[in-house]
N, C-alpha and C positions, 0 to 999 in steps of 0.2 A: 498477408494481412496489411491494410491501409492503415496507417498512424489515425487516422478517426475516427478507426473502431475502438482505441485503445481506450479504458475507461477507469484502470487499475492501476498503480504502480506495480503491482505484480505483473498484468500483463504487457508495461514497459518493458521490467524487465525478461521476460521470455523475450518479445521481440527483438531486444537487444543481444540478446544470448543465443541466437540462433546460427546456425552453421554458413549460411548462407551472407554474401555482405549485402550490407546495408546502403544507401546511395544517398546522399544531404545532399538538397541544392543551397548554394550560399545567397543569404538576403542581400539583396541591391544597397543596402547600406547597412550604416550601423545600429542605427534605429529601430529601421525593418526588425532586423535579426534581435535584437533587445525586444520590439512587441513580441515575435515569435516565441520568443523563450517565455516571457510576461504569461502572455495568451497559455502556454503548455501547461507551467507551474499552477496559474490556478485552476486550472480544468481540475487536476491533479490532488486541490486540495491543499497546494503548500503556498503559506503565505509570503508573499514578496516584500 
């Protein structure tokens, strides 16, 4: 499953909880990685 299918925090968490490891690449700065998170959260529905 590709994180952009992900449309649930339940199906976060399944994909988090799977047996298999998971692979993060790390954002080119600190920024990046804060929109990333930013961009995830509200998909999600949780407000920042």
């Amino acid at each position: 499953m590709n994180v952009e299918e992900l449309k649930t925090i339940a199906q976060l968490s399944a994909f988090l909880n799977r047996s298999q490891p998971v692979a993060f690449q790390v954002a080119g700065d600190k920024d990046a990685g804060y929109r990333w998170i930013e961009y995830y959260l509200s998909r999600f529905g949780v407000s920042t």
